[in-house]
N, C-alpha and C positions, 0 to 999 in steps of 0.2 A: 177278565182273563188273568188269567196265572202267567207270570214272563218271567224266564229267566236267562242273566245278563252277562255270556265269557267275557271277562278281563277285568284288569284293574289299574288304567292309569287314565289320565285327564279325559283321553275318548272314550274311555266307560261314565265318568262320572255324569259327561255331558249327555252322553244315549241316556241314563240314565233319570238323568234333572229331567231331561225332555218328554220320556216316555212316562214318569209320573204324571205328569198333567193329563194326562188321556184320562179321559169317563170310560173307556173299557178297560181301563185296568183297576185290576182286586187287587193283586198283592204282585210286589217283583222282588227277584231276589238276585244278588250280583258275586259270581264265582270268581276269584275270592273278593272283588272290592277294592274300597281302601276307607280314610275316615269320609272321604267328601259323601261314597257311595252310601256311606252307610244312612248320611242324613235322610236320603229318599228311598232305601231300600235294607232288606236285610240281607249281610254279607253271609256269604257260605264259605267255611275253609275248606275250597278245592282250589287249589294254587296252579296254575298253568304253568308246563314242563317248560323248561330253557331251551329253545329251537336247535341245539345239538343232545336234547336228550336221545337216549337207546331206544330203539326200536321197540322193546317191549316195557319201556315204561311212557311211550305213547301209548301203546293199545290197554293199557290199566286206566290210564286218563279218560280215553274213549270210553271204555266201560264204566268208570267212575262217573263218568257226566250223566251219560243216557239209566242209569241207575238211579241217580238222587234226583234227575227231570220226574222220574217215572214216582220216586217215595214222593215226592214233594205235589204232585200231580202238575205237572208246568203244561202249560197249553200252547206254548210257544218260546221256542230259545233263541234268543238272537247273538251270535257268531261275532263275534266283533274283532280278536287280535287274526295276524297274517299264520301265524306258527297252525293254530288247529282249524284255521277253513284249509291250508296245504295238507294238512294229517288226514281231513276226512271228516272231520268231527258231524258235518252237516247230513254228507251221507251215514254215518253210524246212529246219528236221533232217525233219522226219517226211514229207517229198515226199521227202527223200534215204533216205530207210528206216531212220534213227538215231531210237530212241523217245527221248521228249523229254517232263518232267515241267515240266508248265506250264501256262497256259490258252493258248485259240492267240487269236492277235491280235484276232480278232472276241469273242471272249470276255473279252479283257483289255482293252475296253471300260469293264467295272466301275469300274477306277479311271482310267482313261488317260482317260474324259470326264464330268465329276462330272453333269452337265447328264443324259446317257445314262444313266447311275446310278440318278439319284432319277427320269426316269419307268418305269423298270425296276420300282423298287419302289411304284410310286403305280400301278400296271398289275397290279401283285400283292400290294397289300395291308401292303406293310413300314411302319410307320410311321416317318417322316422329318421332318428338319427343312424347314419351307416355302423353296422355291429358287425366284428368279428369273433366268430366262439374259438375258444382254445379248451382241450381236455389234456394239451401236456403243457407242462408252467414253461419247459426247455422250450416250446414253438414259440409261445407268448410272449418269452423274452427277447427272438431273435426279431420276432414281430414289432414289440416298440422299438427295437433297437435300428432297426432298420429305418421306420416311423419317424424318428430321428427329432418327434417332434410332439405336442401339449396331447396329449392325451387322457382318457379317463379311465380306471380301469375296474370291474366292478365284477363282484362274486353275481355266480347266475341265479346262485341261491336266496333264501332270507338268511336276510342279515341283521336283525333289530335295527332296518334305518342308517347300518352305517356299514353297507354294502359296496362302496362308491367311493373311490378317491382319485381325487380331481390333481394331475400331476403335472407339472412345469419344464418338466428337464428327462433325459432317458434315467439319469441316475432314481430320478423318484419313480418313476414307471415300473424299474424293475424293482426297485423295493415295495411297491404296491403289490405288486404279483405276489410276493413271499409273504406278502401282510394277511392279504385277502385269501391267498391257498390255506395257511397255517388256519384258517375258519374251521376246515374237516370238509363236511356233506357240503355246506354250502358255497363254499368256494373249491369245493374240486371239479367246476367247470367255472371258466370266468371268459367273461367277456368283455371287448375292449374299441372304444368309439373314439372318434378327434374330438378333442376340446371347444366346446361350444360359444360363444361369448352371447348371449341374448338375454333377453328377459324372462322368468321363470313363471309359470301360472298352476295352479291347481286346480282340475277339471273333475265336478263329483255328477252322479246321473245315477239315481234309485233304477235298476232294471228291473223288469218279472220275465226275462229272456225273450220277449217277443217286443215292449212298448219303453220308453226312458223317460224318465220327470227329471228334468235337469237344475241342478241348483245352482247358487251363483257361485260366480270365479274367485277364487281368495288368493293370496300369494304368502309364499312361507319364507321362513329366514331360517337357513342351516347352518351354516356358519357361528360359531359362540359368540364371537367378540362385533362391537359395533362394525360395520363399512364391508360386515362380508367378508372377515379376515379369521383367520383359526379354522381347526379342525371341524370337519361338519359333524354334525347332532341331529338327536330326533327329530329337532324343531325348536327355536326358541322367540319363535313368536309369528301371528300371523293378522295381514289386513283382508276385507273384504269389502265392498270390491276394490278390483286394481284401477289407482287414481289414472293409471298410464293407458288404458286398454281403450284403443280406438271401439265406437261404436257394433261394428259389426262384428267384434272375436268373437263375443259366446256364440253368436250363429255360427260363425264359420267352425269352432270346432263342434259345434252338435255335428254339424252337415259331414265334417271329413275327417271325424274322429270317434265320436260317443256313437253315434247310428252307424258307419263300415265295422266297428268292435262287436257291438251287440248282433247284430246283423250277420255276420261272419263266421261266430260262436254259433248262431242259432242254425246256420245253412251249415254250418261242419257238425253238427247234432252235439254241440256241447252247450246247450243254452245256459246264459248266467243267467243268475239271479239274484242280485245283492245289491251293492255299491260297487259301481266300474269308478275308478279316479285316477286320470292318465293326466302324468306330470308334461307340461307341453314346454318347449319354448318357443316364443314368438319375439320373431327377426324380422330384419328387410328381404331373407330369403322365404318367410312365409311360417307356417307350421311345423314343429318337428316334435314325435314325443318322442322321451327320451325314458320315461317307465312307464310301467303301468299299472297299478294296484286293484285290489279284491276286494279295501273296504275303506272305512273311513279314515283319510290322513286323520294323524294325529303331533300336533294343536291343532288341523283346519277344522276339526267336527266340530270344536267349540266354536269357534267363529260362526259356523252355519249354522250351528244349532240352535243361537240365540235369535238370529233371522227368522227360521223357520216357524211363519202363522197358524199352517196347520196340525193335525193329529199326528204324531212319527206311526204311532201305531198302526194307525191306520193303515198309513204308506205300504209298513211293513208289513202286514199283513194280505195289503195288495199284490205285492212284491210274489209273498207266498203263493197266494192263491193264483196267478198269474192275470189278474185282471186291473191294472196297476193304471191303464187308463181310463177309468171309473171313474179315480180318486181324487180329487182337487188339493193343489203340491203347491200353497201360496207363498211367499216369501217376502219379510218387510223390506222397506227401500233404506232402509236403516242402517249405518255403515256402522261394521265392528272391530276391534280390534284386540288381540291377544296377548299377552305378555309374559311369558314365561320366567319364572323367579324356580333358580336352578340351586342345587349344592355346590357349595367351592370345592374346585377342581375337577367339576364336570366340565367334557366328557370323560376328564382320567378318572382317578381314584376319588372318590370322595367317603364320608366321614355321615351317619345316618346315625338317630337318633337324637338329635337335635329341635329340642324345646321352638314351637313356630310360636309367634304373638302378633296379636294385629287382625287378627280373622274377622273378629267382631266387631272391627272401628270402618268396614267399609262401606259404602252406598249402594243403600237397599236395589238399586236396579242396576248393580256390579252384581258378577259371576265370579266366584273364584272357585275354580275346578282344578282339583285335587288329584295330582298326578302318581307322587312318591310320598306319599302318607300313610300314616298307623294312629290308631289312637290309644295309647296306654292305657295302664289298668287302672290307673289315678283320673283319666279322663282327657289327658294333654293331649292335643294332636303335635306327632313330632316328624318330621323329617324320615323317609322309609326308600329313597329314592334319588336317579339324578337329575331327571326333571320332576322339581315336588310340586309347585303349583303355576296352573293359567287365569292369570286372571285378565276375566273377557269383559267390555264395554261395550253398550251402541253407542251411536249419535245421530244426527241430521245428516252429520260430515265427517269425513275421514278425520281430520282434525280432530271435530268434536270427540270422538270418539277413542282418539290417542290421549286425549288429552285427559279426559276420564281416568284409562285403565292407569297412566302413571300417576294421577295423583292418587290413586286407591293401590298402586303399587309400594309407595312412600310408607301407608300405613303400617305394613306387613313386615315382620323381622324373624331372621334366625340367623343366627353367627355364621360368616361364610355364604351368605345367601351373593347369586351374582342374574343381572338379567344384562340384557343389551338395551341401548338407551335409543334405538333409534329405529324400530319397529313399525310401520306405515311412515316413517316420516318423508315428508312429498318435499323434494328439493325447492329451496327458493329462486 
């Protein structure tokens, strides 16, 4: 099979690593890439639009893609950033007759309007955190201010991941309103929940709109600096599984979470079909999700991806055709963990083009997925991004497994490189 791969940061490279191993694939090629993709694929310069681009330089994208699917003969595209499963991208292949692994834009809903979300799951029973929607900032403001108390406040739209600011005091509240409105599309509706204190999980399950292969729980780190402190980020780093998680969670949220979504979708005739990955917390008051996404988090697809025993193809291709409980979805008991090595001054301003060394000094059964990379015309791979590389480990053991990725994180250098040091680390 011919596949071809939207996106280009660490959870491309990983779909990517992954999906080369398949015996049905001939050739794949990854829109636009970056240097990691390029190792197991060949990159296409079709650069995916900035999720406030214009209207009509989405629909040239749309057209650019199902265009070079069709010169290039692709037998399958798989969807992978949040910005073009909310454009439509899925449903504009599948009107040109290119199957397309993804939800289609009515269905990628889920995450593209958190507001649409949480009455999705208040309609079927998900337990959620309590959401207020606002469409004037003036309500919103009178709303925390009144609230008088920690709240979170969060565009309903995408937001590349930093949708979301988690605030202390009414004075932050309303400067989150003016942060998160000043977005454009995506924050001119915002919604606004109480402050949570619980433990966070990431919850993934391949759908074909009717059946779910569930995969294991992993847990992310937003926050930049060690202990959970600083401004949140795409991710800079993730364990899998969580060393905390009483035995019964992953049942309990297949049972009151992944099966009421899919389930819900499919009775309100909007079937998905893709990646459901609903961020949960789990308290002493039980389940509560708090998002809900359309495709692969990213750092967690690395984590899962290096687990993952069986074909992805396959899967996705099950996915497709919608017969997805056929397919046998195995998973090693192998714990991993991920490490994000970022540019100085991410998430602010940072500095790209910067000489990486060290790629080659690490151990053969290390991952390093290649997030904000380029490969120059001399051959260097350099710095193109603010999260440039994950580099992913197994082990036996959570341990084992931290302990890996940091010493193969030591190897690696560029000026300004920053990670956090304390990534799975299981309290003593």
């Amino acid at each position: 099979m011919r596949v071809l791969l939207i996106g280009s940061g660490g959870r491309e490279h990983a779909i990517a690593w992954k999906l080369s191993q398949s015996p049905r694939l001939s050739e794949l090629f990854v829109a636009p890439g970056n240097a990691g993709t390029a190792q197991v694929a060949t990159n296409i310069d079709l650069p995916v639009p900035s999720g406030r681009a214009a209207p009509a330089e989405v629909t040239a994208y749309l057209e650019a893609v199902v265009r070079r699917a069709r010169d290039l003969r692709i037998d399958l595209v798989f969807v992978a950033p949040d910005d073009p499963l909310s454009w439509g991208l899925v449903d504009a292949l599948e009107a040109a007759g290119i199957a397309a692994f993804g939800p289609s834009r009515a269905a990628a809903r889920l995450e593209a309007s958190k507001s649409w979300a949480k009455a999705l799951m208040q309609r079927h029973g998900v337990p959620h955190t309590p959401t207020t929607s606002f469409d004037d900032v003036a309500a919103a403001k009178a709303f925390v201010t009144a609230a008088a108390g920690e709240v979170v406040v969060k565009a309903d739209g995408l937001a590349v991941g930093k949708g979301a600011i988690v605030t202390s005091s009414v004075a932050e509240a309303l400067s989150a309103i003016d942060e998160l409105h000043a977005l454009g599309e995506a924050g001119k509706r915002l919604t606004i929940e109480p402050r949570v204190r619980a433990r966070e999980v990431s919850a993934h399950c391949f759908s074909d709109g009717r059946s779910i292969a569930v995969m294991p729980l992993s847990c992310d780190h937003k926050a930049v600096f060690d202990g959970n402190v600083g401004p949140n980020t795409g991710g800079m780093g993730v364990y899998s599984p969580p060393w905390w998680a009483r035995a019964s969670l992953p049942g309990d949220i297949v049972h009151r979470v992944l099966e009421p979504v899919v389930n819900g979708m499919a009775a309100e005739q909007v079937p998905f079909r893709g990646i459901v990955y609903p961020g949960v917390f789990v308290g002493d008051d039980g389940l509560q999700v708090f998002e809900c996404n359309a495709r692969f988090g990213d750092p967690e697809a690395q984590a899962l991806l290096v687990r993952l025993d069986s074909d992805l193809l396959e899967i996705v291709l099950a996915c497709v055709q919608g017969r997805l409980s056929e397919v046998p979805v195995a998973w090693s008991e192998r714990a991993s963990v991920v490490v994000v090595m970022a540019s100085g001054g991410y998430p602010g301003s940072y500095t790209t083009g910067i000489a990486i060394e060290g790629l080659d000094a690490v151990d053969a059964d290390v991952q390093v997925f290649h997030a904000g990379t380029r490969r120059t015309e001399s051959g260097a791979v350099v710095t193109a991004g603010g999260r440039v590389l994950g580099v992913t480990a197994t082990g036996a053991t959570l341990e084992a497994a931290r302990a890996k990725a940091y010493s193969n994180v030591a190897r690696i250098r560029f000026a300004g490189a920053h990670y956090r040091r304390d990534i799975g680390l299981v309290p003593a």
